[in-house]
TIKEKOL-550712 format. One record per residue: x, y, z of N, C-alpha, C, O, CB in turn; residue in one letter. Coordinates in steps of 0.001 Angstrom, whole numbers, plus 500000, padded with zeros to 6 digits. Each point is the difference from the previous one (the first is absolute). Glycine has a CB too. Layout:
<nodes>
XYZXYZXYZXYZXYZa/...
</nodes>
This chain:
<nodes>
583389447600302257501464499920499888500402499095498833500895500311499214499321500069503275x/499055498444497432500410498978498791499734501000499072500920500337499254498465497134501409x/499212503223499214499732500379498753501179501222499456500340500189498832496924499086501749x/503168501378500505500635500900499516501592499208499354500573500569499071497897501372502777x/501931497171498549500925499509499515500044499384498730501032500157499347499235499841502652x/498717499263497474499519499447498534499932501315499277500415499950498843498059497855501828x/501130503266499718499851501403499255501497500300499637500359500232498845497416500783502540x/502991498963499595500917500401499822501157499141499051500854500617499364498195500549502726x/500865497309497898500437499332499607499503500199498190500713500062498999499551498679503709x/498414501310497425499714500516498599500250501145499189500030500129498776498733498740501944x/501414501961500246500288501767499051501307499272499843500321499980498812498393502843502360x/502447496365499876501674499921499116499857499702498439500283500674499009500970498145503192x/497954499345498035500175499503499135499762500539498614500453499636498915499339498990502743x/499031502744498806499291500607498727500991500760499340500226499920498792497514500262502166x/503067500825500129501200500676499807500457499037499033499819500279498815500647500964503419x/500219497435498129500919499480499331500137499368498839501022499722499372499184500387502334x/498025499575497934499715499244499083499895501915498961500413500011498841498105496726502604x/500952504535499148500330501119498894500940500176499642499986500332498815498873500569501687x/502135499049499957501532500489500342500683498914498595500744500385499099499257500176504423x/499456498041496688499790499340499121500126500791498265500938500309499265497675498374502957x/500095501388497709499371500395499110500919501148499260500735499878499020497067499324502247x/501904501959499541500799501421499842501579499454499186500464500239498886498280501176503838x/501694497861498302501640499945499452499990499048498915501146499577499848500070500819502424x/497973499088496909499741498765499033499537500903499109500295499613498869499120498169502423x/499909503395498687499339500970498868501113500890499917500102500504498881497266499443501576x/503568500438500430500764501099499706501115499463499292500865500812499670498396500517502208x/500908497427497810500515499131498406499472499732499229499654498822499909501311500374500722x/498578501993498115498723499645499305500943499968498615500904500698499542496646500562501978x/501679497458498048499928499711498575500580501141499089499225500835499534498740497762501010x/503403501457499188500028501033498821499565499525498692499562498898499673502238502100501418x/498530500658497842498866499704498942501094499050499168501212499986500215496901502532499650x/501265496793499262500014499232499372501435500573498541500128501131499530496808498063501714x/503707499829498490501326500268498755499375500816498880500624500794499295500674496782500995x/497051502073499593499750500339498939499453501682500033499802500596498942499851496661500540x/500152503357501768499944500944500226501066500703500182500057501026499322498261498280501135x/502657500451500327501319500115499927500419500514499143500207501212500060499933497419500852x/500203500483497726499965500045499049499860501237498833500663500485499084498879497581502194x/499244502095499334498800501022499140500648501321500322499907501035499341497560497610500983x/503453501088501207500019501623500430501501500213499952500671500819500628497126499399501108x/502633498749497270502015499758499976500084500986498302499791499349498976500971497001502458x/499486504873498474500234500709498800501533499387499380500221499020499288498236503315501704x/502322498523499509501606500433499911501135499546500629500510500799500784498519500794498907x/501357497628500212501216499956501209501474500533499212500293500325498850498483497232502636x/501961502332499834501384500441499951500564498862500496499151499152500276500671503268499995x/501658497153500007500418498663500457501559500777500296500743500600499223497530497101499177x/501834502041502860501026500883501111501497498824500018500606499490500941496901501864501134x/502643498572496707501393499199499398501115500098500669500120501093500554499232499233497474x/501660498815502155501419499904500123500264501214501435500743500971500136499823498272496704x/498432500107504027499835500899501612499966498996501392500758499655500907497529502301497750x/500321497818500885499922499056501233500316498334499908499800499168500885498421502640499709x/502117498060498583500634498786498913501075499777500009500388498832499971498463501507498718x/502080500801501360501577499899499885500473499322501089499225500035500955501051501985497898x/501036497197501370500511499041500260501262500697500694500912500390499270497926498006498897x/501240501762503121498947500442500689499694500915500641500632500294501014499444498276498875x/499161501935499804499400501540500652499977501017498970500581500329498966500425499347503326x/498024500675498498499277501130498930500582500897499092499231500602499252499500499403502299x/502795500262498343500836500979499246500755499125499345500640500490499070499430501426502367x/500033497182498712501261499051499381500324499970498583501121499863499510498323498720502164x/499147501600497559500471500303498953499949501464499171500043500209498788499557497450501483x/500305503164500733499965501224499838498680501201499617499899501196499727502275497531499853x/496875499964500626499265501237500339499598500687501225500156499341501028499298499858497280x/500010502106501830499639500779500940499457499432501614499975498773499908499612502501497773x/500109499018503312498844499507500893498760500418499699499644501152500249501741498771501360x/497963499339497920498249500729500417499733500694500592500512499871501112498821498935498806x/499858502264499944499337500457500789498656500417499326499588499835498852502477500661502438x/497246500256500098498473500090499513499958501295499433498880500508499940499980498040501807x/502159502147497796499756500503498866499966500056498620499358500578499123500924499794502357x/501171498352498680499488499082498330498737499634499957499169500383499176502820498443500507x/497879500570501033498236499352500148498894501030499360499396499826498942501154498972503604x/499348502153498218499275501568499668500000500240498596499069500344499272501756500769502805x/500756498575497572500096500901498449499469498295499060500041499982498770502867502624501613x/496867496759500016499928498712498874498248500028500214499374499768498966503427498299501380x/496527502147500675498831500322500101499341500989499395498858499888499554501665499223501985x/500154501883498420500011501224498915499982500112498891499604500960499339501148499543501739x/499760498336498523500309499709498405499233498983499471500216499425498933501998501169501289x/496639499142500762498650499722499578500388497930500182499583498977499457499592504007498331x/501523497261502966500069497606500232498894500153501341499698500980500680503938497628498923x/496051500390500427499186499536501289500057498810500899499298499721500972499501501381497795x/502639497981500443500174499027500297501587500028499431500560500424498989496775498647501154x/503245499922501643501786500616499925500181498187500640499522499396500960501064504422499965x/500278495842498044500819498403500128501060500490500476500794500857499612498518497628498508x/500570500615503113501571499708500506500874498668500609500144499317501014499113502869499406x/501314498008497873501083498532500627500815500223501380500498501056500390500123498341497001x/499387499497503171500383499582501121501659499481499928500550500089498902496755499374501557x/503250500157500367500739499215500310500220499684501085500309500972500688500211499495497853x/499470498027502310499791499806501513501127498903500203500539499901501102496663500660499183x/503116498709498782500958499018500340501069501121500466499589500402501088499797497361497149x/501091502510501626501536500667500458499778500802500838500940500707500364500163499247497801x/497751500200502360499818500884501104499294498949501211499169500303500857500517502145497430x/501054496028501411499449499473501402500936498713500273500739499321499287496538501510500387x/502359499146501656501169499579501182499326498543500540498877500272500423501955502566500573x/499362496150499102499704498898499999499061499700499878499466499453500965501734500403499774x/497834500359497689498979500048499895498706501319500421498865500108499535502456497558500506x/499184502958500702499379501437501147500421501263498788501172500358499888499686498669503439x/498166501502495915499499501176499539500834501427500603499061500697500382498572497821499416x/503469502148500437500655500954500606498749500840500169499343500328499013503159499426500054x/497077500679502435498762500958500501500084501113499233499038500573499490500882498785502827x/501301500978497590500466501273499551499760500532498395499582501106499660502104498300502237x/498750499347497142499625500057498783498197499801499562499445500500499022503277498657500858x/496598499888501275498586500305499536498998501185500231498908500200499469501471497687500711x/500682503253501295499145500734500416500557501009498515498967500432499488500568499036503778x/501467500923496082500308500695498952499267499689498436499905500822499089502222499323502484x/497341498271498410499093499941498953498561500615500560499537501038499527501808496806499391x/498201501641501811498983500989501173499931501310499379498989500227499334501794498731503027x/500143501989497735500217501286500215499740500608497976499330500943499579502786498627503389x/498760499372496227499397500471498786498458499417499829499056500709499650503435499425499296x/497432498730501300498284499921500109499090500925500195499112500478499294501382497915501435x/499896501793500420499220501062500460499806501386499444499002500721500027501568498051501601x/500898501469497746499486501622499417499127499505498859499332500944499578502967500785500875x/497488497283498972499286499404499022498491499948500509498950500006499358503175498664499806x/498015501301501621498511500111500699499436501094500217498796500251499944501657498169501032x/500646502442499346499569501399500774499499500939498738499401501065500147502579498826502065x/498429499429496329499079500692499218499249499402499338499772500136498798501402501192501154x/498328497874500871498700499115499470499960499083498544499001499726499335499854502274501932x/502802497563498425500443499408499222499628498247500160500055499439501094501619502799498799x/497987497118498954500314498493500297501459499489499946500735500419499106497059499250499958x/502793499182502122501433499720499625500080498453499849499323499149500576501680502966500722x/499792497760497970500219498601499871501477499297500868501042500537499624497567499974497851x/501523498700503298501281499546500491500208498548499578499098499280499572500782502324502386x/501400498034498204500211498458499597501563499815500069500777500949499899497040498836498384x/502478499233501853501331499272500042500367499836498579499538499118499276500046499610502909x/501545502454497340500385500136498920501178499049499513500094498926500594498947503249499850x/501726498057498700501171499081499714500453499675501052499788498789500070500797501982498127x/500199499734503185500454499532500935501247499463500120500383499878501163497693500036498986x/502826499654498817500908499664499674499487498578499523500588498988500382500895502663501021x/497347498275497707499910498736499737499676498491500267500125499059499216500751502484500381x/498585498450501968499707498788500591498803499525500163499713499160500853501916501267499997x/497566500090498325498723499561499422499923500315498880499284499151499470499718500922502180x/501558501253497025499818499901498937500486499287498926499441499828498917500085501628502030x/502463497794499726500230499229499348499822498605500706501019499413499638500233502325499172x/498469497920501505499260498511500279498875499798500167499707499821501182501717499756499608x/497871500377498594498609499068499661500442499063499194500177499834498793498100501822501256x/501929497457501493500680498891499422499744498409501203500589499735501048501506502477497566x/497068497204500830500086498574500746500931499693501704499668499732501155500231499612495884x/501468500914502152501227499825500956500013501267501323500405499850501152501112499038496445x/498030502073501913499674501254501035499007500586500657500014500982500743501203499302498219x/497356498567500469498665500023500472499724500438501299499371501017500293500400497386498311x/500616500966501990500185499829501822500293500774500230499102500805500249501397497618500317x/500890502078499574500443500670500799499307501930499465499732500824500875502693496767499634x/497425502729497946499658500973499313498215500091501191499638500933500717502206498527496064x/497611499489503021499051500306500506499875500531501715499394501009500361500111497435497556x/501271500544503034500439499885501124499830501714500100499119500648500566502521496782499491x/499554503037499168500245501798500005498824500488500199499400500428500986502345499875497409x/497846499465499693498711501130500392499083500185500790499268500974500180500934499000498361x/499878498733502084498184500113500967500896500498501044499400500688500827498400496999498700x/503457502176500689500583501047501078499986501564500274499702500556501057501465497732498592x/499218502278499178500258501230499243498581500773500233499892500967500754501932497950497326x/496793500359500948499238500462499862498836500294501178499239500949500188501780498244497736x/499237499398502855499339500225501629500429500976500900499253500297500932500520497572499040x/501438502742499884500505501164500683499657501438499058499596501086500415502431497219500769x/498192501400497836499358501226499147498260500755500677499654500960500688501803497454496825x/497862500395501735498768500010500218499449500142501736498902500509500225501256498102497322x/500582500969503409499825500334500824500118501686500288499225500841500457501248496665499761x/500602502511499383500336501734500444499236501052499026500234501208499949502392498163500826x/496541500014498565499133501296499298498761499760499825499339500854499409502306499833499405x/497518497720501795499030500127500262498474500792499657498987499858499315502959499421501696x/498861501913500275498725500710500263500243501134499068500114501121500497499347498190502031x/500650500512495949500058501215499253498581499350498920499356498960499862503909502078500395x/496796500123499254498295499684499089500618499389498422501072499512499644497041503144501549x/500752497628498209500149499018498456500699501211499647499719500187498816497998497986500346x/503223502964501332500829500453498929501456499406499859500970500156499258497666501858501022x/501000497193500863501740499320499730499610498649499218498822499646500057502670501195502520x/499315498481496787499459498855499282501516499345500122500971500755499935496742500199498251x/502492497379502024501195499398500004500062499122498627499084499287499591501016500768503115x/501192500143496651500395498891499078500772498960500547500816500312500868499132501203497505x/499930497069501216501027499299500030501197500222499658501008500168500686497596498867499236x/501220500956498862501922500101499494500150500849499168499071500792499845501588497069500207x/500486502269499168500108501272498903500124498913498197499245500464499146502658501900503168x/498589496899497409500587499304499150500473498426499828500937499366499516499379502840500613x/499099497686500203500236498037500100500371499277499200499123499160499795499482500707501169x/502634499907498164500440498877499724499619498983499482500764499050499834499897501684501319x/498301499251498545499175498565499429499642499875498898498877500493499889500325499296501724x/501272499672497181499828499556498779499136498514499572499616499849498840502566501615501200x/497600497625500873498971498752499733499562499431500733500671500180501016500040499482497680x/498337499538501539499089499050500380500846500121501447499877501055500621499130497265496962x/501484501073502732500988499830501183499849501015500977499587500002501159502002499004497438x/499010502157500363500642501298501096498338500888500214499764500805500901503566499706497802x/496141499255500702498573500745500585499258499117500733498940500367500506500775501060497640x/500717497408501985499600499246500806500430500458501479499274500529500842500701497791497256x/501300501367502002500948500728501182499406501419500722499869500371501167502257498664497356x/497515501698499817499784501351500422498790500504501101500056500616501064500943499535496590x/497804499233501492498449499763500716500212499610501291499198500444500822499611498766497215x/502446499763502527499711500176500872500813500640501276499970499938501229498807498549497491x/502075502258500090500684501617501005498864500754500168499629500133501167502794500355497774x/496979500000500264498752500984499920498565499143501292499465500535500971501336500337495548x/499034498002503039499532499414500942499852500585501723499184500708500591501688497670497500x/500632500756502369500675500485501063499592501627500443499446500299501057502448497898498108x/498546502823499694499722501034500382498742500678500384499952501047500645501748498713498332x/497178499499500533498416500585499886500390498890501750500100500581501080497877499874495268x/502118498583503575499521499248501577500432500859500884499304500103501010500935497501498576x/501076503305500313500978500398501203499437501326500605500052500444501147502162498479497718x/497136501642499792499286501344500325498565499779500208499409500953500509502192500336498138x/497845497880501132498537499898500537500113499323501455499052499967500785499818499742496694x/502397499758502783500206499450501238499650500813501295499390499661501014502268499181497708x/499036502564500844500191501424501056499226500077500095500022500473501136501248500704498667x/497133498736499807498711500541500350499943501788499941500997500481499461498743497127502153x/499484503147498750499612501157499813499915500448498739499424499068499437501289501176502444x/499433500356497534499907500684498892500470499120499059499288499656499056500880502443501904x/500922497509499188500576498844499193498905498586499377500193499105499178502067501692502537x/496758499522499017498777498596499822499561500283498714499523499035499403499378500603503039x/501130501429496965499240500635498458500785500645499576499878500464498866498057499795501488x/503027499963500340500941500834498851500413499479498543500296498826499780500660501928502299x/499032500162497043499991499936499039501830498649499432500536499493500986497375503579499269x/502373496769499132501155499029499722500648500032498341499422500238498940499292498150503070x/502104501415498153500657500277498377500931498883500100500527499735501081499454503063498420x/500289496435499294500555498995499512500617499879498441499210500259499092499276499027502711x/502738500375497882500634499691499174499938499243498955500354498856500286500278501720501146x/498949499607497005500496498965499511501237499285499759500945500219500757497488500577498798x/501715498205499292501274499710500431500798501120498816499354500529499095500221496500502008x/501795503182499087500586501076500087499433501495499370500549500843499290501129497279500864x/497109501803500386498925500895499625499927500385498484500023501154499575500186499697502751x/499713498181497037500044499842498647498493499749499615499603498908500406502906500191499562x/496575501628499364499088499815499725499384498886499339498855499599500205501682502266500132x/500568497506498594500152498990498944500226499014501179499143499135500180501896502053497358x/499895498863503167499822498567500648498850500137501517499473498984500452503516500268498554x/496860501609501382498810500261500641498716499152499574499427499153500685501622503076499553x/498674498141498632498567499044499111500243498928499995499115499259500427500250501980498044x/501728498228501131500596498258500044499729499823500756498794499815500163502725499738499034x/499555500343502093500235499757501021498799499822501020499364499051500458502658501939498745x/497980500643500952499149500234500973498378499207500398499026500737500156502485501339499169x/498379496816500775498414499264500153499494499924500748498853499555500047501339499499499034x/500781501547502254498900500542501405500545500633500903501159500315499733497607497992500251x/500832502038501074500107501268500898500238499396501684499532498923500369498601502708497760x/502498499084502568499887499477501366498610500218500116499318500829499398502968499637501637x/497284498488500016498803500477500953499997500620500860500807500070500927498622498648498721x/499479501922500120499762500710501422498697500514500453499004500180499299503107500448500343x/497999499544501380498679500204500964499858501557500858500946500563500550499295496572499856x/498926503163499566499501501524500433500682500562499579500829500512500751498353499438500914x/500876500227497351500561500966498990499109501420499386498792500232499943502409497403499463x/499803503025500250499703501301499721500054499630498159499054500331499285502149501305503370x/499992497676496800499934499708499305501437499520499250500874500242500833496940500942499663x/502718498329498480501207499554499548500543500331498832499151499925499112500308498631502057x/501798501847498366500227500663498801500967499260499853500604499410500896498609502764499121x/501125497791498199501181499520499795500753501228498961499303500831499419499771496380501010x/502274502762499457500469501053499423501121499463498949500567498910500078498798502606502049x/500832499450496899501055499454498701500400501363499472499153500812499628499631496756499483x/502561502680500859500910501140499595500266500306498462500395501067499529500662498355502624x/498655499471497209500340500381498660499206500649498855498777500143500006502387498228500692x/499716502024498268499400500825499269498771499368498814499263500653499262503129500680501339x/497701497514499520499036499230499083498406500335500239499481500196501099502356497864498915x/497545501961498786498501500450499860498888498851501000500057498840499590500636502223497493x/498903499032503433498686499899500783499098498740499586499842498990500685500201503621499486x/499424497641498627499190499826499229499970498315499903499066499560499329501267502971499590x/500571496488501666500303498409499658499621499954501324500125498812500301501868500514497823x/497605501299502872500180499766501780498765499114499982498961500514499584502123501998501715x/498901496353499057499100499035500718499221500891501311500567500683500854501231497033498439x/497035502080500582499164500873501270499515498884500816499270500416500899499762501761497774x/501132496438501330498913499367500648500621499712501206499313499248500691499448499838497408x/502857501418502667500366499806501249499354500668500926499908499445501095501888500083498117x/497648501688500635499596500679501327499346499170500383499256499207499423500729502872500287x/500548498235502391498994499080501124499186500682500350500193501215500054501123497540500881x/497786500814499333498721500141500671500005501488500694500508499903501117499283497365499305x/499904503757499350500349501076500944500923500291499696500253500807500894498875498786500631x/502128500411497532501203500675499617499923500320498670499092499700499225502162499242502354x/499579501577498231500302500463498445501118500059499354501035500125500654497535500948499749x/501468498869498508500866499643498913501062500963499542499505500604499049498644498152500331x/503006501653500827500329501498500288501697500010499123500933499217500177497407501166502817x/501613500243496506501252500614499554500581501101499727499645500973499335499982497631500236x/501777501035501298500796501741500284501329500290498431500902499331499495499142500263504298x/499540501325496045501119500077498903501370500795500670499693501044500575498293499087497314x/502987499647502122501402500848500621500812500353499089501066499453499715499056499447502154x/499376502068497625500982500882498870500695500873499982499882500144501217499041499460498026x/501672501091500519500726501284499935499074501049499284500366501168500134501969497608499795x/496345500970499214499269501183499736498538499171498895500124499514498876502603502682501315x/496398497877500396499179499617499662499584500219498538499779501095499482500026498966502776x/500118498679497126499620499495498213499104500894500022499454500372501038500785497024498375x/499377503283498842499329500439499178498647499605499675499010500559499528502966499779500005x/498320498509500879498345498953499749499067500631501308500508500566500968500694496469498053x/497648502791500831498842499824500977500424499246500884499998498900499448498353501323499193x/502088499618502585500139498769500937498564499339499320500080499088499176501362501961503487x/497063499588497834498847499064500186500068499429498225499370499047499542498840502485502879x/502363499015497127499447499339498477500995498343499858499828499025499269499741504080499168x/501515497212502682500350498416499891499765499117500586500578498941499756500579501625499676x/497759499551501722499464499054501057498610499383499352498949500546499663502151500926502509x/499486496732497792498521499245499535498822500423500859500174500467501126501063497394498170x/497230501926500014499331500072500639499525498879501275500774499135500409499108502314497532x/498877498713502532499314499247500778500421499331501263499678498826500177499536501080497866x/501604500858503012500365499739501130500707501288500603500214500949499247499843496582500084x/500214502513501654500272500922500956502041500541499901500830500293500860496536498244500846x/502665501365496985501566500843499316500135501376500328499189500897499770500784497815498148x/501308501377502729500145501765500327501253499916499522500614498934500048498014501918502170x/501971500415497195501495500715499636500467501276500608499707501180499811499899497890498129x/501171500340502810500439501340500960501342499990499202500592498940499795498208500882503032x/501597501198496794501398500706499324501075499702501460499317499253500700499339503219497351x/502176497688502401501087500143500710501027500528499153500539499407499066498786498900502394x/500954503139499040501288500887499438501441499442501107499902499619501167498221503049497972x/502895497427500190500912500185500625501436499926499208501052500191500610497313499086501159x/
</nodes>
């Protein structure tokens, strides 16, 4: 009788210590930014939609649907940015259910054709892009680890085709304000590695300061940290040549990354303007 009870006591624990296991592997390590990366061709960038101030038509464009999606997939992108906007769609701090299950819903057709997407807290009306600023530290930050812990919670369990940015445009011209900034971006890598699941390696995108390439190299002398990472990117919009970019920021496991957002992609070689000897990618963004 004892013995049968130690038996039994042992198959639970065995159960529980697999059960363990099982649900700890079925959060596996996604691949890495720099693979990512490798498999990011084309994008498109789903403008003046989910951004608008507020709601999705406001400034007149269409609703999404997954047949835009279809036809932009068609036209050979593989990767679809979509600015956000969440401040005006929330109620004492609380994310409207309603507006995240509708970013959800374009996500998702983004998924459903095996597209990479990018999301992030876009202009917003400004309460992180124009202050990176000392005096608004606190409370700017306070937000985001608010914002972004509810984000990242609610999409979790999606794979490395979704990827989160911090911000869209930041405000920061010196020593000071990228000071401020690093540690908006900061905040944001802690808030989403916070959620656990998928979020533990997910991939991360970060801002220079007003994504100016020229002051990017200045400025820019280091990176949030972070841990179990998939990997870390930083991004810069302007039209300036490549070729002056400092390579020695990439972290450990991340890479060095820049998105161009144009209206129609330069004449030049993208690769003929990326320095050598580190892990540099140029993804075009149409829009």
């Amino acid at each position: 009788m004892k013995n049968k009870l130690i038996r039994k006591v042992l198959v639970r624990l065995f159960a529980c210590v697999l059960g363990f296991f099982l649900s700890t592997n079925a959060i596996a390590q996604l691949p890495t930014a720099q693979t990512i990366a490798s498999n990011m061709k084309l994008a498109w960038n789903l403008g003046n939609t989910l951004e608008a101030q507020c709601g999705e038509t406001a400034w007149g464009a269409a609703v999404t649907t997954q047949r835009l999606i279809d036809s932009v997939k068609a036209a050979g992108f593989n990767t679809i940015r979509l600015p956000c906007a969440w401040d005006c769609h929330t109620s004492n701090g609380v994310i409207d259910p309603t507006w995240l299950a509708r970013v959800k819903q374009v996500v998702d057709y983004c998924i459903n054709d095996n597209l990479y997407v990018i999301v992030n807290i876009h202009w917003d009306g400004g309460w992180l892009e124009n202050n990176v600023t000392t005096s608004a530290q606190s409370s700017v930050n306070a937000k985001q680890n608010n914002y972004w812990t509810q984000i990242a919670n609610y999409f979790k369990g999606y794979n490395e085709h979704l990827l989160f940015a911090s911000a869209n445009e930041p405000n920061a011209s010196d020593a000071t304000g990228m000071s401020v900034l690093l540690s908006y971006h900061q905040t944001f890598v802690n808030a989403v590695r916070a959620t656990g699941g998928n979020n533990s390696s997910r991939t991360l995108i970060v801002q220079g300061p007003n994504t100016n390439i020229g002051l990017t190299n200045t400025l820019m002398n280091a990176l949030p940290t972070i841990k179990l990472h998939a990997g870390l990117w930083w991004r810069d919009t302007t039209m300036n040549p490549l070729n002056s970019v400092s390579s020695h920021r990439t972290p450990a496991g991340g890479i060095c990354f820049t998105i161009g957002v144009k209206a129609i992609i330069p004449p030049r070689t993208p690769a003929a303007m990326l320095p050598t000897g580190r892990n540099l990618t140029w993804i075009p963004i149409l829009r």
